[in-house]
N, C-alpha and C positions, 0 to 999 in steps of 0.2 A: 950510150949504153942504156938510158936512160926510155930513148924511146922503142928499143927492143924490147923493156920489159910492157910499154904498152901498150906495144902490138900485138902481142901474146897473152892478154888480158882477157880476150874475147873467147879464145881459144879454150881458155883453161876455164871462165868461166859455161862454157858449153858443153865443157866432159864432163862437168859436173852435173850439168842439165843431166845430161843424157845419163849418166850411173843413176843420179835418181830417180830416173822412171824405168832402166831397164835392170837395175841388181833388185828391184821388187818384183818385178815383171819374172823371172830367173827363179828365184826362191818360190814365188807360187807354183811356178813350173815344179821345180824341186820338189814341193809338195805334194803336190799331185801324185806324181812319181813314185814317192814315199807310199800311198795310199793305196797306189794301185800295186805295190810290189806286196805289200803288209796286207793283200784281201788274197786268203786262200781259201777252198773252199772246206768244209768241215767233215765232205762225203759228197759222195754219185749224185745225193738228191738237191745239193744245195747251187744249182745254178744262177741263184741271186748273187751271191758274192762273184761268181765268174764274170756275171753280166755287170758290177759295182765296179768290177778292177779293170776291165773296158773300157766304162764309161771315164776313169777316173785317167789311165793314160790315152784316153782318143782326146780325151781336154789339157791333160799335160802338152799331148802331139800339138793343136790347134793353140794353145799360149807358148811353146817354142816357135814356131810358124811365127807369130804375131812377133814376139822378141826380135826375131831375124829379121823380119822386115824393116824393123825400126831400130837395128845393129847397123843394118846394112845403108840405110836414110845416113845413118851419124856417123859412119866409118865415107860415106861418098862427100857428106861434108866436111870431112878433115876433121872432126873433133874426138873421133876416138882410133884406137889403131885395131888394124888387123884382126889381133887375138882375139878382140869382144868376138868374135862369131863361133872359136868353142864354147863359148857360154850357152848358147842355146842351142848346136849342131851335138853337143854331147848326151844332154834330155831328150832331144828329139829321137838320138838312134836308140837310146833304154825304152821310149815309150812304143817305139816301133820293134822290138824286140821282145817286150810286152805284150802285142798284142799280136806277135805273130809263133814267133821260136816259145820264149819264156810266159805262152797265155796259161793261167791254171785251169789242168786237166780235172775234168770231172770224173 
């Protein structure tokens, strides 16, 4: 029993790796998101903020991207399961929906 638990030492220590570099990686995403959802514009003339809430999910899109890449590296090494890739498949469709359906109208 004994040496089951440490053969599964390796394991557990690596999902740990890998939460700590992809649940911050997630949350700036999340951020982003926040930012670009919370820039409306103020009137007709204010195309800065249009082009702010853009900029804010085409970088949310581009750190989902990166996330999944490196979900998908740690889900092929067996250290995390499956599910980690709603984590960044779910930011990605909001930032794409942002900047397509839900972009603020000028």
């Amino acid at each position: 029993m004994r040496r089951l638990e440490h053969a599964h030492a390796p394991h557990r220590i690596g999902a740990v790796l890998c939460a700590v570099l992809l649940v911050p990686g997630n949350l700036a995403t999340a951020y982003l998101l926040l930012l670009a959802y919370a820039a409306e514009p103020a009137g007709p003339w204010d195309s800065e903020t249009a082009a702010h809430s853009g900029i804010a999910a085409g970088l949310a899109l581009a750190l989902a991207f990166i996330t999944a890449l490196l979900t998908w590296v740690f889900v092929k090494a067996e250290w995390l399961h499956r599910w980690w890739f709603t984590l960044p498949a779910l930011p990605a469709l909001a930032a794409v929906l942002r900047l397509t359906v839900l972009a603020p109208a000028l």
